[in-house]
C-alpha positions as CSV (number, residue, x, y, z in Angstrom):
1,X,-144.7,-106.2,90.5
2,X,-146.3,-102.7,92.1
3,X,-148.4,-100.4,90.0
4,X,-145.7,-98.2,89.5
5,X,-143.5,-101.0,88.0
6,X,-146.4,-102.0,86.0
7,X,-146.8,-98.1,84.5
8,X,-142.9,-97.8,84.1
9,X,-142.6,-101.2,82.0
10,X,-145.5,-99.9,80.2
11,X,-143.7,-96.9,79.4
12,X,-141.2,-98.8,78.1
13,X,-142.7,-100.9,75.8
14,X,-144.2,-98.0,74.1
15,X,-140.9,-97.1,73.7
16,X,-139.5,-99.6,72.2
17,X,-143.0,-99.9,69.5
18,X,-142.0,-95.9,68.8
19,X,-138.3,-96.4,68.4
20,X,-138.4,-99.5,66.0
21,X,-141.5,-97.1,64.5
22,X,-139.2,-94.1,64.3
23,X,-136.1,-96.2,62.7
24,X,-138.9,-97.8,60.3
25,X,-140.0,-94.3,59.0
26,X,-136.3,-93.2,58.7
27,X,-135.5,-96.6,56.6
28,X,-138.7,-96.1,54.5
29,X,-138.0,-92.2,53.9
30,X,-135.1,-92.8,51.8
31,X,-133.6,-89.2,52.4
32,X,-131.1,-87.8,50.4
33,X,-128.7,-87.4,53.3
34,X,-128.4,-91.2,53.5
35,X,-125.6,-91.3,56.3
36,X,-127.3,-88.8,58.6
37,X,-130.6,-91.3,58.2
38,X,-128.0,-94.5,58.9
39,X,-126.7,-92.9,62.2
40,X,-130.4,-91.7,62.8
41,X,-131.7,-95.6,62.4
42,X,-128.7,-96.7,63.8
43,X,-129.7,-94.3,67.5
44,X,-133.3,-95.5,67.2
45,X,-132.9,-99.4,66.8
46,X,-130.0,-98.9,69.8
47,X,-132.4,-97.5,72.2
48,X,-135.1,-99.8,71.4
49,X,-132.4,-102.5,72.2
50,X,-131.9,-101.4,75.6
51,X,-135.4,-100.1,76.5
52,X,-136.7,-104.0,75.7
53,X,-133.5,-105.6,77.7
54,X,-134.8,-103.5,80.2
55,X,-138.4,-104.5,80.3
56,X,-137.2,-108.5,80.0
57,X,-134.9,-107.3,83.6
58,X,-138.4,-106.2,85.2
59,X,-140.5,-109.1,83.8
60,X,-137.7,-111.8,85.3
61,X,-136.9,-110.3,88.4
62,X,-137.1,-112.8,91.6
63,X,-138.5,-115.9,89.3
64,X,-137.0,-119.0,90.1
65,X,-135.7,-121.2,87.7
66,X,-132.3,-121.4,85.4
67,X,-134.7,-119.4,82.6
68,X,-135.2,-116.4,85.6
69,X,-131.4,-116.8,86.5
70,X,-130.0,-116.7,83.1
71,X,-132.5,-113.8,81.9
72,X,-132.0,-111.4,84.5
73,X,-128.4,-111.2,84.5
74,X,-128.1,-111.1,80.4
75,X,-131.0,-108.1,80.4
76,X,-129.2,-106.1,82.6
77,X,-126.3,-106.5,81.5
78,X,-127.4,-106.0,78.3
79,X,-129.2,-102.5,79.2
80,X,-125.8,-101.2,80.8
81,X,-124.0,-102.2,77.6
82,X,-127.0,-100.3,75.1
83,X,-126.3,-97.5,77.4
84,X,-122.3,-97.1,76.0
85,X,-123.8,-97.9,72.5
86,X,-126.3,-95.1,72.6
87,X,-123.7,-92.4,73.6
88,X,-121.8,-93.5,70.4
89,X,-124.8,-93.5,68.1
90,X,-126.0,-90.5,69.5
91,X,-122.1,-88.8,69.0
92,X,-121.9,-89.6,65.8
93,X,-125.5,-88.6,65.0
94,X,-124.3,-85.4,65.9
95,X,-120.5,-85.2,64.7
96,X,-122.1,-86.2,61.0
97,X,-124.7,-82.8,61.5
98,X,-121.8,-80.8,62.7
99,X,-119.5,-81.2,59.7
100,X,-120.1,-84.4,58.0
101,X,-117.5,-85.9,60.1
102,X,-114.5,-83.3,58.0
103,X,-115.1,-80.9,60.2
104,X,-114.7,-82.2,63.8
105,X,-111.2,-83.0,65.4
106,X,-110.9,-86.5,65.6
107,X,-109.9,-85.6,69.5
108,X,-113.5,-85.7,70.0
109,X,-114.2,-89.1,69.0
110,X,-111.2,-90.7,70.9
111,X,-112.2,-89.0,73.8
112,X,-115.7,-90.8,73.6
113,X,-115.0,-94.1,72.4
114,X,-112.3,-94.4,75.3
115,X,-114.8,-93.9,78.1
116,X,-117.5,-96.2,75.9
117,X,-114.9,-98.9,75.8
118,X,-114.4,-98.2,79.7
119,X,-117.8,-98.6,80.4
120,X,-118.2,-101.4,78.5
121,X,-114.8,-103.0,80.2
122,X,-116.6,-102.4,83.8
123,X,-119.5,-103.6,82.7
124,X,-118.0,-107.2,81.4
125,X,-116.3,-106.6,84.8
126,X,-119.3,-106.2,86.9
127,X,-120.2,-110.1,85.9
128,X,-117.8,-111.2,88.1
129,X,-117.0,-108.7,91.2
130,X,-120.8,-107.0,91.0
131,X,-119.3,-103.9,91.5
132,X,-122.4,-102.0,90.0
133,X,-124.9,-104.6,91.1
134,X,-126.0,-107.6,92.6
135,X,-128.5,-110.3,92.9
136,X,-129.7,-111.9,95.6
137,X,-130.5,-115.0,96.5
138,X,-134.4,-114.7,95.2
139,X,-133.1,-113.1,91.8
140,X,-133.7,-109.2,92.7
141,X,-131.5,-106.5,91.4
142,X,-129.8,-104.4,94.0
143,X,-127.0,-102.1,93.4
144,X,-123.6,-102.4,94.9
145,X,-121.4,-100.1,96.5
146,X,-119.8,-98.3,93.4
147,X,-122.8,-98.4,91.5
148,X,-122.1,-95.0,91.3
149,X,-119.3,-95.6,89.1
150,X,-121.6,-96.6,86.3
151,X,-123.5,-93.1,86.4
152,X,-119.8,-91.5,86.7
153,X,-118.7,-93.0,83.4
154,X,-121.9,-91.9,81.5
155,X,-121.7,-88.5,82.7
156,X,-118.4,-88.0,81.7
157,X,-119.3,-89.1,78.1
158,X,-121.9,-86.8,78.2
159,X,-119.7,-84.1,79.4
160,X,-117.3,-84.5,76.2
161,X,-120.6,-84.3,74.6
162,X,-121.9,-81.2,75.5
163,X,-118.1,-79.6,75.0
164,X,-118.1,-80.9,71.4
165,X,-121.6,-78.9,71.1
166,X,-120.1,-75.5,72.8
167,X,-117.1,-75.8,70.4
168,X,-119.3,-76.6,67.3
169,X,-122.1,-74.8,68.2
170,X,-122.0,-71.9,65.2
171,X,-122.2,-75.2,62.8
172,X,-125.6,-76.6,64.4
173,X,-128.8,-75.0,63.7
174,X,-130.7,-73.6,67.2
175,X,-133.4,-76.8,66.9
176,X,-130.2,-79.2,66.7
177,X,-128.5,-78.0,69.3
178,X,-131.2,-77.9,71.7
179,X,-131.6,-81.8,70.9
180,X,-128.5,-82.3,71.6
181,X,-128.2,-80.9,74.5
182,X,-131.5,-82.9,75.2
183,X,-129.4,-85.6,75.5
184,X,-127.2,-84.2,77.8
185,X,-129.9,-82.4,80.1
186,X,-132.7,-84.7,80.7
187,X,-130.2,-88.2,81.7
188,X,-128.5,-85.7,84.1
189,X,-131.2,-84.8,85.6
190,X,-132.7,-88.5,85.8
191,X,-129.6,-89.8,86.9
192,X,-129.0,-87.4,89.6
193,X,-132.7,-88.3,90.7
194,X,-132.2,-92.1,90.4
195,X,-129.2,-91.6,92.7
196,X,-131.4,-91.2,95.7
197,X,-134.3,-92.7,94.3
198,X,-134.1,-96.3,93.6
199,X,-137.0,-98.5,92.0
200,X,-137.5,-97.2,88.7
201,X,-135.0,-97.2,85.6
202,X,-135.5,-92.8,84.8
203,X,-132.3,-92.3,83.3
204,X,-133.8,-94.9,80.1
205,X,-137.1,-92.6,80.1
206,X,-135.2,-89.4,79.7
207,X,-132.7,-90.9,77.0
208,X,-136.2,-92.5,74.8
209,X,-137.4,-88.7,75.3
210,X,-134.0,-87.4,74.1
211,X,-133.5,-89.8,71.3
212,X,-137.6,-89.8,69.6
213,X,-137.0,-85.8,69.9
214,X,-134.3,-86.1,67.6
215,X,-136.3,-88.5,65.3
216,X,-139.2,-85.5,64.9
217,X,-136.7,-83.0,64.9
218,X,-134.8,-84.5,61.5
219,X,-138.4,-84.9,60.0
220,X,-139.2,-81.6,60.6
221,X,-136.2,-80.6,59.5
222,X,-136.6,-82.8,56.4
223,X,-140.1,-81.3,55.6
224,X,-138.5,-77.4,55.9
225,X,-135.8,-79.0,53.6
226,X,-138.4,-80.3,51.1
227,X,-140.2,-77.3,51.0
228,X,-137.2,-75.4,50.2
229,X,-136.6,-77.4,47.3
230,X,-140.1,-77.2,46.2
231,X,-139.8,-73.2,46.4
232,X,-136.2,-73.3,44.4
233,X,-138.1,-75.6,42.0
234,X,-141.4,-73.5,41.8
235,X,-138.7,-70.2,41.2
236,X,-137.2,-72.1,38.8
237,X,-140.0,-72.8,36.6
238,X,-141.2,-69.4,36.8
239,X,-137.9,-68.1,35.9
240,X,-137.6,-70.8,32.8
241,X,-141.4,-69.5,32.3
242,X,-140.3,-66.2,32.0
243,X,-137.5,-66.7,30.0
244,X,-139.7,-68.4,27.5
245,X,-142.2,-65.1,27.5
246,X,-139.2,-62.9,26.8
247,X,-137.9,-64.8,23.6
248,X,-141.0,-65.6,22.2
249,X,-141.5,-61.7,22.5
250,X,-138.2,-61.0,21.1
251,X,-138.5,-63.2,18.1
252,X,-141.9,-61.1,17.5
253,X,-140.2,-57.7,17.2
254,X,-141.4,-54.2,15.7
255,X,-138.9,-54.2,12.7
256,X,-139.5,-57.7,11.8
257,X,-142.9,-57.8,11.9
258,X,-143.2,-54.2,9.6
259,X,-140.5,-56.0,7.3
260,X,-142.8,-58.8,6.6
261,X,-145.9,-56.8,6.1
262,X,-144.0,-54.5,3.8
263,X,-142.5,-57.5,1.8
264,X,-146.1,-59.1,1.9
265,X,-147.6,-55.9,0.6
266,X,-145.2,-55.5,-2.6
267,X,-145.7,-59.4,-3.5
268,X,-149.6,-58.8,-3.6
269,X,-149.1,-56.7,-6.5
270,X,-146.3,-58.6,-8.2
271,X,-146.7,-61.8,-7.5
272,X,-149.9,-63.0,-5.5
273,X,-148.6,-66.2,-5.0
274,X,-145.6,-66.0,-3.4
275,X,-147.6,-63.3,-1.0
276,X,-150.0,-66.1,-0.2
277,X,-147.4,-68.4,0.8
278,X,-145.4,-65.5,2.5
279,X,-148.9,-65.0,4.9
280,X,-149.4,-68.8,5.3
281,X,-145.5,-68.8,6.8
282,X,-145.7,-65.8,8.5
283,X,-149.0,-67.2,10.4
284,X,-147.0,-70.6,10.4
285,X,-144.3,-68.9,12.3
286,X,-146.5,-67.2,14.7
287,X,-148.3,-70.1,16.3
288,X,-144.8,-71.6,16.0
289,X,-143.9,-68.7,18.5
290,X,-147.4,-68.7,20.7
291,X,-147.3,-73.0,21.2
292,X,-143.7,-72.3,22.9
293,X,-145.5,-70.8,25.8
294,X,-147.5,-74.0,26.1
295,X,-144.4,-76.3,25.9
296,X,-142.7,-76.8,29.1
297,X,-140.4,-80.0,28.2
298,X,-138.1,-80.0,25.2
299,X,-139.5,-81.0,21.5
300,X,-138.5,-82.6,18.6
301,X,-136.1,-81.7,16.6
302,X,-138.3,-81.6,13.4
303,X,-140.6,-79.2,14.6
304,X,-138.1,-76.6,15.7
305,X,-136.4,-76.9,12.4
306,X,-140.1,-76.1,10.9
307,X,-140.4,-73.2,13.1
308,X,-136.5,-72.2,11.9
309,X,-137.4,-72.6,8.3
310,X,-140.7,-70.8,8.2
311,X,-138.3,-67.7,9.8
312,X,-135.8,-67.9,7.1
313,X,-138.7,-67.9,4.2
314,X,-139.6,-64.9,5.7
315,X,-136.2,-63.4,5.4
316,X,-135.2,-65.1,2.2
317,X,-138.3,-63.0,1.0
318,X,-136.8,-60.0,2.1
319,X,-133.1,-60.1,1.2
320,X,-133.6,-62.3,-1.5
321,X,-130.2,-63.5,-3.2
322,X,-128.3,-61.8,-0.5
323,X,-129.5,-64.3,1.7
324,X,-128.6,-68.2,0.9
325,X,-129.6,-71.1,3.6
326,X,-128.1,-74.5,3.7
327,X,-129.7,-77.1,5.4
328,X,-127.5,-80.1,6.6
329,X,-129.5,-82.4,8.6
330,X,-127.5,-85.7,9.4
331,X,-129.1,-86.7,12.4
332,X,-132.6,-86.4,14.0
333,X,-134.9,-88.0,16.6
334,X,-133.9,-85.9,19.9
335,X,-135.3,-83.1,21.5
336,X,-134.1,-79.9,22.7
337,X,-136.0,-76.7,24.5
338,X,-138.4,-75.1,22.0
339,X,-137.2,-71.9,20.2
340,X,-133.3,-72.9,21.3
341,X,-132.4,-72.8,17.5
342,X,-134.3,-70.3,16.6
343,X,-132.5,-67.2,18.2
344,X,-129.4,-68.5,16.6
345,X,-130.7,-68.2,13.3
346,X,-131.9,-64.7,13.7
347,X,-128.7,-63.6,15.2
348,X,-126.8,-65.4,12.1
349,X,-129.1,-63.4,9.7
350,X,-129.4,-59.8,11.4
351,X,-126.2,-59.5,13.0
352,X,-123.9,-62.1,10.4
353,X,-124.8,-61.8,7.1
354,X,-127.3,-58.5,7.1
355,X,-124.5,-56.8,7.9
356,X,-121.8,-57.8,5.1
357,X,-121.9,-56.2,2.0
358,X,-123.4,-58.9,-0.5
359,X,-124.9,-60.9,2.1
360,X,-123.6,-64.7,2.5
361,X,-124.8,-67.9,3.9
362,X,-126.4,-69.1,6.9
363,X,-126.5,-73.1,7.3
364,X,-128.1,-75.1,9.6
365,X,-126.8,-78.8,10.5
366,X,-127.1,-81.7,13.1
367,X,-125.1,-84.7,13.6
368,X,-125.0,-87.3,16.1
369,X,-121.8,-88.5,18.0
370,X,-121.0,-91.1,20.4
371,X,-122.3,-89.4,23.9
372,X,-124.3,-86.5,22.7
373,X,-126.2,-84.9,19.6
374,X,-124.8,-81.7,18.0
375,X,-127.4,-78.9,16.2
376,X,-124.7,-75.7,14.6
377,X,-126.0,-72.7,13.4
378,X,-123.1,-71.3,11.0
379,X,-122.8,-68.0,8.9
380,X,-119.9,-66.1,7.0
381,X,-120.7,-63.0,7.6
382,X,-118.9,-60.5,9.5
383,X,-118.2,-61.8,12.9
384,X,-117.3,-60.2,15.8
385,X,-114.1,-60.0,18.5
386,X,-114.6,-62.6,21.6
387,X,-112.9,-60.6,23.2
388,X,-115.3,-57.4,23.5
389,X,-118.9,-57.6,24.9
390,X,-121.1,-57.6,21.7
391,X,-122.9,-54.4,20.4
392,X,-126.2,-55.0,20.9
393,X,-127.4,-56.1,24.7
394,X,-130.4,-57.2,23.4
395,X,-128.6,-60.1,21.3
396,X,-126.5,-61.0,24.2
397,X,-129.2,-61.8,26.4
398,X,-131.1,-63.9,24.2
399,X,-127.8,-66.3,23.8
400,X,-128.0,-66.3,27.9
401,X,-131.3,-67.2,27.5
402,X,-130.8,-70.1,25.4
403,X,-127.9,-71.4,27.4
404,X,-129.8,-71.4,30.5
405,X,-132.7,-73.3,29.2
406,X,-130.3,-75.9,27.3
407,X,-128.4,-76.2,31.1
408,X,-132.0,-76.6,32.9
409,X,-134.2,-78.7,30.5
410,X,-132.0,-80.8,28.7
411,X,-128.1,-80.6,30.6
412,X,-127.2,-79.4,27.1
413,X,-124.6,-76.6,26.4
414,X,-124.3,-73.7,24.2
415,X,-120.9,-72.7,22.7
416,X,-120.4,-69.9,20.3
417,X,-117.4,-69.0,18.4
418,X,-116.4,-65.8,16.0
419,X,-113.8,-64.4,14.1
420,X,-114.1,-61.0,12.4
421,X,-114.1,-61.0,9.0
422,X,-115.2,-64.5,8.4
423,X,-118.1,-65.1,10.3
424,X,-119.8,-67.0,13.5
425,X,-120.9,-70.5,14.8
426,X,-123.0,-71.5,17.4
427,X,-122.9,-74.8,18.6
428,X,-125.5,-77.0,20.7
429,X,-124.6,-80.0,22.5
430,X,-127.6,-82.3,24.2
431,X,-126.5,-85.6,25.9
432,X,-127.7,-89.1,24.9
């Protein structure tokens, strides 16, 4: 074997160590786009296929013996045959990038499969007439007269290739389609070389160049994918972050907090007690507000209701008879996002019964059901129409608020129904 056959089988060993490599990492990656990583595997594993039938063609070339006989002739016709099974891999690599095989005319994939199967008829062919090649009487590879047939049939694949591309080319991304086209550029060019130049296999080279291109190009593009996510995920905390900031700072509002002081000042002088306890649940329900900010996954149940109850001391205090809370806790032991119930309650008291003359009732349940746990905020007081956007924007956003972070935290929902005249009800739904 000459130095040059020596470097080329070299070269294609390293192949076949980066392909199996490549379809390893692909395997081991466990992307989310699990048939786009199949087809990918499925192109790498194919390649490596031929590229080592093609190294087992140069190592048994002119050795004597039934072994050299038998191993020559299955090698290469093995590396003709990995040839038609890489331009389907490789086509429906690409036809599962375009349009997750919906959008690509089945035409397409007729059109290649029918000159796959033609190849692959020649090549069974081949075995018998040595139309494409020959060997002689020492067990060396020659090519016969229509060995050009072989190159004919591959570049016509390729051409239904690269017009599938053209057509589909708004659906690819510019990285994509230049690997693609990779494909389609560099075994031209190789096999127009190895036309006139015979000795070394270049059309193999150029399609192991193609094929670990598109290996790095899908983990590239993977990475720029995972970042993406990481971003959306990042935005999404800040924006859940935020969201917690702005009820936290709602709950703490001008008029609430001078109601409480002004309450807390008339109790010191007529009953100290009750103004002691008032201060101890006001401060209560201010570090209920501030540890929020430090709670980033949902929390019990119990310790929201705390926070809830410590509110409606506060405005029991205030409204006194006019305001009567019922608590109807059937079921406990879940979680939801901190200060979720909360906002309920307060729009129950200021905008529900605050409002009605006489005041009414706010009550407060949970139960427990078969798929999901239920937490309603009710009241009787005045209601409002569903149908109109509610009077106060302020109110309105802090419902939006809660719904998102019920959606994001927990997959729970937030319904909320009214009738004028006879009052509101919230409802929160968390799945088991």
């Amino acid at each position: 074997m000459s130095m040059t056959a020596v470097v080329h089988v070299a070269l294609e060993i390293w192949g076949v160590i980066l392909c199996l490599l490549a379809a390893i990492c692909v395997y081991l990656g466990r992307n989310v786009d699990y048939e786009a990583n199949r087809r990918l595997m499925a192109l790498q594993l194919c390649n490596a296929l031929l590229l080592g039938m093609d190294v087992l063609a140069w190592a048994f070339r002119g050795r004597e013996g039934a072994l050299g006989w038998y191993m020559v002739r299955i090698s290469n016709g093995m590396v003709f045959f990995c040839s038609y099974l890489i331009l389907i891999a490789y086509f429906e690599y690409a036809v599962w990038m375009i349009g997750r095989e919906k959008g690509v005319s089945p035409v397409w994939r007729g059109a290649v499969y029918v000159v796959a199967a033609v190849g692959v008829v020649c090549c069974v062919v081949n075995q018998f007439n040595h139309m494409f090649y020959y060997f002689d009487e020492n067990n060396f590879y020659h090519r016969s007269t229509y060995s050009w047939i072989s190159f004919a049939i591959a570049i016509v694949g390729m051409l239904i290739f690269m017009g599938m591309l053209l057509y589909y080319r708004r659906k690819l991304s510019n990285v994509r389609l230049v690997v693609f086209a990779s494909y389609l550029v560099l075994p031209f060019l190789a096999a127009v070389i190895q036309t006139f130049y015979y000795g070394l296999s270049l059309l193999n080279i150029a399609i192991t160049i193609s094929v670990l291109w598109a290996f790095l190009a899908a983990q590239v593009g993977y990475m720029l994918e995972l970042t993406e996510r990481t971003k959306e995920l990042v935005e999404q905390e800040r924006r859940n972050t935020d969201t917690q900031i702005k009820i936290v700072l709602s709950q703490i509002q001008p008029h609430f907090l001078y109601n409480v002081f002004n309450t807390i000042y008339y109790l010191c002088g007529s009953d100290p007690g009750k103004a002691q306890d008032a201060v101890n649940r006001f401060a209560s329900y201010l570090r209920g507000n501030l540890n929020s900010l430090e709670s980033s996954a949902p929390v019990p149940l119990e310790k929201e209701l705390e926070h809830v109850r410590n509110y409606l001391h506060l405005e029991q205090l205030r409204f006194g008879d006019e305001l009567r809370v019922v608590y109807d806790i059937q079921a406990e032991g879940f979680r939801l996002p901190a200060l979720s119930i909360q906002p309920l309650v307060e729009n129950a008291v200021k905008y529900g019964v605050g409002k009605k003359p006489g005041g009414g009732t706010v009550t407060v349940a949970s139960a427990e059901y078969d798929s999901f746990y239920e937490v309603m905020v009710a009241d009787d007081g005045v209601g409002f129409d569903m149908e109109k956007p509610p009077d106060d924007a302020r109110s309105h956003i802090g419902i939006e608020n809660v719904r998102t972070r019920l959606a994001f935290m927990c997959n729970g929902t937030l319904e909320v129904t009214s009738e004028p005249g006879y009052g509101t009800k919230a409802y929160i739904r968390l799945p088991k």
